[in-house]
C-alpha positions in Angstrom: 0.0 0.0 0.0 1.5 3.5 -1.0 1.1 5.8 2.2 -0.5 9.2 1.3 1.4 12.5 1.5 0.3 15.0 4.9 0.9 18.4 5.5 0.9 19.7 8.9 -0.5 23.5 9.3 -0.4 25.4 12.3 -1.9 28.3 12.7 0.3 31.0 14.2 -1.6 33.9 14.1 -4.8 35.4 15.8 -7.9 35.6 14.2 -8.9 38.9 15.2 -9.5 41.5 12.9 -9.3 38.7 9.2 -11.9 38.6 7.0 -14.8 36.5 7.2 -14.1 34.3 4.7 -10.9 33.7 6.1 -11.7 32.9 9.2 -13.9 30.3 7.7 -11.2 28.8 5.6 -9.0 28.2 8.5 -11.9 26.3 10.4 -12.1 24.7 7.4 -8.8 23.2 8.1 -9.6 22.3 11.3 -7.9 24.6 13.1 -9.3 26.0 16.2 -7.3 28.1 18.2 -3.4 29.9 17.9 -0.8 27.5 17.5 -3.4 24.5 17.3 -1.4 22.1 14.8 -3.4 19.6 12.3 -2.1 16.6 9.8 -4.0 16.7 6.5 -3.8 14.6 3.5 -1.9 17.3 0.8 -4.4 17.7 -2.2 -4.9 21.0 -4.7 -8.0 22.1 -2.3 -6.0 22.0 1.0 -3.6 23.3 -1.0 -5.8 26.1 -2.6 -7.4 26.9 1.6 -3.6 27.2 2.9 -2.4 29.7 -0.1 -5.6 31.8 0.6 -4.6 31.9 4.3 -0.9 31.7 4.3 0.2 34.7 6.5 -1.9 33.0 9.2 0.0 29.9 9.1 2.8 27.9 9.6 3.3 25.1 6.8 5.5 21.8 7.3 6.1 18.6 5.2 
């Protein structure tokens, strides 16, 4: 069996003060609270929800 490729994503930065839609992409990716850290499987629409939030977040693997 081939394992699948993760990402882990933290999210480094408040919410306060984002845009909506923002805010609802990085509940999206499950994160829930500053420097809360998530594994997810690396497709193009995680890919797409990290790009629109990147200055929120802290990217590894």
């Amino acid at each position: 069996m081939v394992a699948k490729k993760t990402v882990k994503i933290t999210l480094a930065k408040g919410l306060a003060r984002t845009r909506k839609d923002h805010r609802e992409t990085v509940r999206g990716l499950g994160l829930k609270w500053t420097n809360h850290t998530v594994e997810l499987e690396d497709t193009p629409s995680v890919r797409g929800m990290i790009n629109k939030v990147n200055y929120l977040l802290k990217v590894a693997g």
